[in-house]
VOBA-1610 file (N, C-alpha, C; in pm, whole numbers, padded with zeros to 5 digits, always signed):
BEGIN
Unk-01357-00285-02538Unk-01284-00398-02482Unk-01135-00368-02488Unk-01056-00397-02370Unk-00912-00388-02361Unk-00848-00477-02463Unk-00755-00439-02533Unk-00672-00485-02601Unk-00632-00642-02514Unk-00612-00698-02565Unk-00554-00858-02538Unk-00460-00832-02476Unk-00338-00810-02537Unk-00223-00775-02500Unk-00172-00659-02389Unk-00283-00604-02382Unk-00279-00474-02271Unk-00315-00557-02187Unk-00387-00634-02132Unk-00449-00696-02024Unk-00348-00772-01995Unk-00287-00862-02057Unk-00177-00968-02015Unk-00076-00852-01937Unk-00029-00758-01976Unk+00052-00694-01901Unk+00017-00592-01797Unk-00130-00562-01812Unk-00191-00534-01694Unk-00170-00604-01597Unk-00218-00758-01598Unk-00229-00837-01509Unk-00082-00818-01424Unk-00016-00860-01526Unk+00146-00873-01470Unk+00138-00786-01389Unk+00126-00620-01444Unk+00158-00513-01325Unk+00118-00532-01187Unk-00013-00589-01205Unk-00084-00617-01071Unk-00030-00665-00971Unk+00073-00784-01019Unk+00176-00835-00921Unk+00283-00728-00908Unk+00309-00662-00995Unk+00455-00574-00959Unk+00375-00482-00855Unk+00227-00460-00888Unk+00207-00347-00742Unk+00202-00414-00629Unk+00152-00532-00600Unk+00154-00647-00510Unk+00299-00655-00421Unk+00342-00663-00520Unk+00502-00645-00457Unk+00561-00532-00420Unk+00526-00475-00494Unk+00588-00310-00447Unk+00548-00305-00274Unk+00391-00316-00236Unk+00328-00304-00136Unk+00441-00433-00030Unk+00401-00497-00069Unk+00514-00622+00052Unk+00667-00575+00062Unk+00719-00516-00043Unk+00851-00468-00031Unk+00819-00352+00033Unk+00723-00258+00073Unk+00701-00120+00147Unk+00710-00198+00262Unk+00588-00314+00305Unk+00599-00327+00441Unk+00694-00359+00509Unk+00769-00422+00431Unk+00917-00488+00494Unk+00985-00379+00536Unk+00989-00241+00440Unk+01064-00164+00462Unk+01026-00127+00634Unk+00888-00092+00596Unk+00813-00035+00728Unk+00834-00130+00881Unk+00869-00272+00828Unk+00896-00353+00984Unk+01020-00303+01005Unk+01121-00318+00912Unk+01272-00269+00938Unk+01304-00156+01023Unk+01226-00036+01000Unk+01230+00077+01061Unk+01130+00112+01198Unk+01022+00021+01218Unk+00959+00001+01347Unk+01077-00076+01428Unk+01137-00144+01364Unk+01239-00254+01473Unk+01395-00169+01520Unk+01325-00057+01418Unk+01498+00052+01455Unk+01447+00135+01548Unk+01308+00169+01536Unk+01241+00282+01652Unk+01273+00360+01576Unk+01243+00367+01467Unk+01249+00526+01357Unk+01096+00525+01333Unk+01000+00556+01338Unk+00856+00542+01346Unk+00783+00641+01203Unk+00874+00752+01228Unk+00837+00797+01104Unk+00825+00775+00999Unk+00981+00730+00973Unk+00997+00640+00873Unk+00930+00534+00843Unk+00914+00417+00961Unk+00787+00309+00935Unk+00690+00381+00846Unk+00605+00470+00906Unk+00508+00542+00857Unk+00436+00565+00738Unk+00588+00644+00704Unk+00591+00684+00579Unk+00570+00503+00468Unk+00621+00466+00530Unk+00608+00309+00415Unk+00519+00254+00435Unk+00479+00214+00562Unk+00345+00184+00553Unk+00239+00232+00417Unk+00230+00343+00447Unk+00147+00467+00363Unk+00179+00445+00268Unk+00281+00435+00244Unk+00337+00361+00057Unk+00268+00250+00000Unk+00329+00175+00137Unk+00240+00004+00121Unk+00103+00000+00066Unk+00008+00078+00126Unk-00123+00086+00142Unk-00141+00170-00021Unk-00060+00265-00075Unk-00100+00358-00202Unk-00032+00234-00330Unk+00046+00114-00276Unk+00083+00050-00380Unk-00036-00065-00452Unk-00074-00122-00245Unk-00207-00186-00285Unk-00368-00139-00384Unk-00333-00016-00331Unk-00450+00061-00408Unk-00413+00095-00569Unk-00286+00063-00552Unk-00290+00078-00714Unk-00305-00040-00746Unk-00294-00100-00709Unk-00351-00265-00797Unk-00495-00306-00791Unk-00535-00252-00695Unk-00693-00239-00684Unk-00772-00177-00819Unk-00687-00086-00816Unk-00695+00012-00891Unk-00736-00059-01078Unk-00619-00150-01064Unk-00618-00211-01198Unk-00697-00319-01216Unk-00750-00378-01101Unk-00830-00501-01083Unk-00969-00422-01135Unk-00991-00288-01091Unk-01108-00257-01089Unk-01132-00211-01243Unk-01059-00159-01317Unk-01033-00153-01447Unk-01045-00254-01537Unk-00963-00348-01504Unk-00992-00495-01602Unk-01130-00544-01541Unk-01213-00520-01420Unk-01348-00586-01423Unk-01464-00457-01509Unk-01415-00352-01486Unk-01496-00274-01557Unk-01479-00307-01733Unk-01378-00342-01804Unk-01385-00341-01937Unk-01400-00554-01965Unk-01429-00584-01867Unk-01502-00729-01887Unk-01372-00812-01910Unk-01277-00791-01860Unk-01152-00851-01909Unk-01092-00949-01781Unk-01024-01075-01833Unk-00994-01180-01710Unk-00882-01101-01623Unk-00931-01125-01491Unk-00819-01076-01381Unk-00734-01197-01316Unk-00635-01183-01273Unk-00537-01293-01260Unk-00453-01201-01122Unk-00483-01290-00988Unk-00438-01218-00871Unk-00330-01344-00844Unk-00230-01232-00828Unk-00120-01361-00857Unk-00025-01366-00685Unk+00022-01485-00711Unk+00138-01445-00581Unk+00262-01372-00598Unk+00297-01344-00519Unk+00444-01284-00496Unk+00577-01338-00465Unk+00675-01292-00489Unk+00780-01334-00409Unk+00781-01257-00315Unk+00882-01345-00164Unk+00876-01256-00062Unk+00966-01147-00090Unk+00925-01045-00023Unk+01057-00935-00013Unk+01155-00909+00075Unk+01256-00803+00019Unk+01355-00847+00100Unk+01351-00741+00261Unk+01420-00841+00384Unk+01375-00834+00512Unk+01472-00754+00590Unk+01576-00761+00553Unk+01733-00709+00601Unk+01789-00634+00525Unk+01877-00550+00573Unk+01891-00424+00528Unk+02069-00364+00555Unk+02141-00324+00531Unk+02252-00266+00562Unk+02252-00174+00636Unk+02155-00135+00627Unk+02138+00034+00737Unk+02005+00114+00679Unk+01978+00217+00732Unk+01870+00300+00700Unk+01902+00361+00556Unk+01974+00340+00503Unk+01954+00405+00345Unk+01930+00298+00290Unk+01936+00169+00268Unk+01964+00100+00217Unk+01772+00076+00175Unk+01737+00110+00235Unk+01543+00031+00226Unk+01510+00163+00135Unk+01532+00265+00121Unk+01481+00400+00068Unk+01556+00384-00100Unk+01698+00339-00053Unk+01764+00350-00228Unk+01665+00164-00325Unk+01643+00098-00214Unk+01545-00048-00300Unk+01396+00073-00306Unk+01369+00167-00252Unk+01273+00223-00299Unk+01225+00299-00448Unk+01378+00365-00394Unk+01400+00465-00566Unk+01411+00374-00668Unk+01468+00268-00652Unk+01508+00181-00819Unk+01363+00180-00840Unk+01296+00035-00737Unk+01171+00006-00739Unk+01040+00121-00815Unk+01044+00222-00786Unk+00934+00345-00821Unk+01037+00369-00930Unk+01118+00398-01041Unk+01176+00415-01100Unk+01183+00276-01229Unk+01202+00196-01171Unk+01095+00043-01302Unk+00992+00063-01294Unk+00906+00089-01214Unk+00755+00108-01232Unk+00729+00202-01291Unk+00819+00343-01338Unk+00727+00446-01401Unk+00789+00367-01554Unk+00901+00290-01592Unk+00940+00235-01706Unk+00860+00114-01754Unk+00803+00037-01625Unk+00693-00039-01650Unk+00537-00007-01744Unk+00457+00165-01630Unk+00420+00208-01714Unk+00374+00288-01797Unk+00556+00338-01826Unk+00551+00368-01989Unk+00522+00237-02079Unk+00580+00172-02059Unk+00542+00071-02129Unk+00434-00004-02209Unk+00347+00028-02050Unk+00191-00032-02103Unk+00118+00092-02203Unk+00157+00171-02128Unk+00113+00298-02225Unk+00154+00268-02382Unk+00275+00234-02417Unk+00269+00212-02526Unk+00212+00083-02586Unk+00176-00032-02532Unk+00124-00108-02606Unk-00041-00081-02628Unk-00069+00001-02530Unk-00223+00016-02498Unk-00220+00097-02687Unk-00153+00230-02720Unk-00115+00299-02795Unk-00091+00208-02958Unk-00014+00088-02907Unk+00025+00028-03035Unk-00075-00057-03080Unk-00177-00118-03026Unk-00302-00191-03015Unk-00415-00111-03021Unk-00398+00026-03062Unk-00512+00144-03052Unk-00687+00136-02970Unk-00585+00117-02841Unk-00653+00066-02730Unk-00625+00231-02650Unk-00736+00301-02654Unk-00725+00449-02629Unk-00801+00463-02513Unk-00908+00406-02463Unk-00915+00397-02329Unk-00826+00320-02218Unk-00748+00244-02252Unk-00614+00174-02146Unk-00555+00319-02145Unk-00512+00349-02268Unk-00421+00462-02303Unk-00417+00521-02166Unk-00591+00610-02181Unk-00609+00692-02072Unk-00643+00655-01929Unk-00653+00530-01890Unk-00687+00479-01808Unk-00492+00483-01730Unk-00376+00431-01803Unk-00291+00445-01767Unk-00184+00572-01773Unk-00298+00681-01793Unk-00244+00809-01810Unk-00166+00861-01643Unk-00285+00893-01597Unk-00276+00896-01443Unk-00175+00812-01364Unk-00125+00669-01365Unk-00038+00625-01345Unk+00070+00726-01369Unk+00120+00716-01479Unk+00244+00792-01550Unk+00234+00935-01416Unk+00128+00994-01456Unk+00223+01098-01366Unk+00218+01108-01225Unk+00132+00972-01182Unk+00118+00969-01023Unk+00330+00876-01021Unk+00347+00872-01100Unk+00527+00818-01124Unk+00594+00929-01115Unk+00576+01012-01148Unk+00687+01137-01148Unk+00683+01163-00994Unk+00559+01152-00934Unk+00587+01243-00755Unk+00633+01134-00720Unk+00595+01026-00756Unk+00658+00912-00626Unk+00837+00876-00655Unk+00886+00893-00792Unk+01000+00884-00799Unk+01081+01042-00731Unk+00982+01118-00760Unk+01041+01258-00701Unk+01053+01260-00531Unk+00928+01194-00471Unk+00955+01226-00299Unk+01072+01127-00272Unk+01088+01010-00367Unk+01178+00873-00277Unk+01344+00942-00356Unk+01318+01035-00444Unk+01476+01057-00426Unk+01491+01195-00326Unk+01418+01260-00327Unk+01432+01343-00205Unk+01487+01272-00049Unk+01396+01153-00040Unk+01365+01123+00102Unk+01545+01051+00063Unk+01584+00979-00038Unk+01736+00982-00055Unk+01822+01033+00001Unk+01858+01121-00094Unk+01926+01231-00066Unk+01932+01259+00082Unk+01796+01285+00151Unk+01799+01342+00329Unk+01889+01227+00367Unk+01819+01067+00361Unk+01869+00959+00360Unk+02041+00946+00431Unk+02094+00977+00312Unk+02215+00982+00205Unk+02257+01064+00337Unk+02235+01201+00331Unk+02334+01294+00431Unk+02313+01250+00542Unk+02250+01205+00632Unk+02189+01214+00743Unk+02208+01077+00781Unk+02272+00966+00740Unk+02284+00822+00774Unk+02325+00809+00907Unk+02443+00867+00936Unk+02491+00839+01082Unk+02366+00908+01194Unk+02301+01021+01175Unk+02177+01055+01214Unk+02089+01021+01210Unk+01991+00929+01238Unk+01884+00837+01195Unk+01775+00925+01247Unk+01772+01009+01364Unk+01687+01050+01423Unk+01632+01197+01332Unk+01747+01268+01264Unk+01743+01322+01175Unk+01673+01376+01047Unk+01686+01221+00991Unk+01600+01177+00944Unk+01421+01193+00948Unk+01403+01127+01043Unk+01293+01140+01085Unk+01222+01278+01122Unk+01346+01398+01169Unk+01300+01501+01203Unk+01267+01534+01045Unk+01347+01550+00927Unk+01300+01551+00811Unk+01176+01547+00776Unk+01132+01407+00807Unk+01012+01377+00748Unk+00898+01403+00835Unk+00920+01450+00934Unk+00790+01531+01054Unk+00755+01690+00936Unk+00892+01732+00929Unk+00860+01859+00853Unk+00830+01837+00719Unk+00843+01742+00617Unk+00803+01767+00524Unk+00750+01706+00412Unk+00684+01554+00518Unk+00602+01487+00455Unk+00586+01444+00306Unk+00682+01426+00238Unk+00718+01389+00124Unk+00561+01257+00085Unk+00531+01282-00014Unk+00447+01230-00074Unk+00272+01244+00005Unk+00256+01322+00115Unk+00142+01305+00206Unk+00055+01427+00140Unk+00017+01380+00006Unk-00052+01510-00069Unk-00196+01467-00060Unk-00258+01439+00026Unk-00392+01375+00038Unk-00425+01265-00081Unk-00574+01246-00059Unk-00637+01201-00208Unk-00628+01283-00324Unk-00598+01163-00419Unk-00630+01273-00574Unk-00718+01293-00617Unk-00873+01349-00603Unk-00970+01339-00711Unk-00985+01270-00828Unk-00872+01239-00919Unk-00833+01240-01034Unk-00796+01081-01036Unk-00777+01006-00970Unk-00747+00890-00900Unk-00884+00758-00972Unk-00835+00726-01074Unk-00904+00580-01095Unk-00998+00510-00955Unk-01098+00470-00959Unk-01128+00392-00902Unk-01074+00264-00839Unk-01092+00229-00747Unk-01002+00101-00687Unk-01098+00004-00632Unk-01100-00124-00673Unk-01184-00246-00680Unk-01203-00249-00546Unk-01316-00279-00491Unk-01348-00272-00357Unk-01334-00139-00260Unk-01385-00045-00352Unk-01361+00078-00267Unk-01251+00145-00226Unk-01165+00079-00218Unk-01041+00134-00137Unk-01046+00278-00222Unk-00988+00370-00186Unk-00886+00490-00168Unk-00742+00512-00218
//
């Protein structure tokens, strides 16, 4: 059985992935409405790997018999300063979430709750690529602002985060992927 206290902040996460995913799509309308498509794309695809991580955790707390709590969101944000501006709310965003969970990791740890432990192992380092492609896609970002199209040629060539499925990948409540 999951630690008490691991679950309460499980749950929580559930909404931070919830959100993560609605703050991707927003990103992704912003950049369909610029005609940068790639870019949409790419967030979309975010959107969809954020939802699955909460799936992910739903499917976890029903496997160890523990209450799930699907919560609402706040909306995210819709407007933007320009094309860097949705990629740098990306980097913070994936950057609290790998501090998020570290976090759980340690309470799972301090509650000698050793299957959360490992259950939120995989998280942790599915955090390192995603903070690693969104400061890359930065940086291109960053130089390339007055170039938007640029950009996009970027991400035709080098697909930042499009590493298929992981094998290694928790299960996700309702099948998802």
């Amino acid at each position: 059985m999951a630690a008490t206290r691991f679950v309460e902040r499980l749950n929580e996460q559930i909404a931070y992935e919830f959100a993560a995913s609605q703050q991707y799509i927003a990103n992704a309308v912003y950049y369909d409405g610029e005609t940068l498509p790639r870019l949409a794309a790419f967030f979309y695809a975010q959107a969809l790997e954020e939802r699955n991580h909460a799936m992910m955790m739903v499917q976890y707390l029903l496997d160890a018999d523990a209450a799930v709590k699907i919560p609402g969101v706040e909306a995210p944000e819709t407007t933007f300063a320009d094309v860097v501006a949705p990629v740098a709310l990306a980097l913070e965003q994936e950057k609290r979430v790998s501090d998020q969970m570290a976090a759980l990791i340690g309470i799972a740890r301090e509650e000698g709750d050793f299957q959360s432990e490992q259950f939120m192992l995989w998280f942790l380092k599915e955090q390192v690529e995603e903070v690693s492609s969104m400061n890359d896609l930065l940086t291109v970002a960053e130089r390339l602002a007055e170039r938007p199209m640029d950009i996009e040629d970027w991400l035709a060539r080098e697909q930042p985060g499009n590493g298929g499925a992981d094998p290694t990948a928790p299960t996700a409540a309702g099948g998802a992927v």
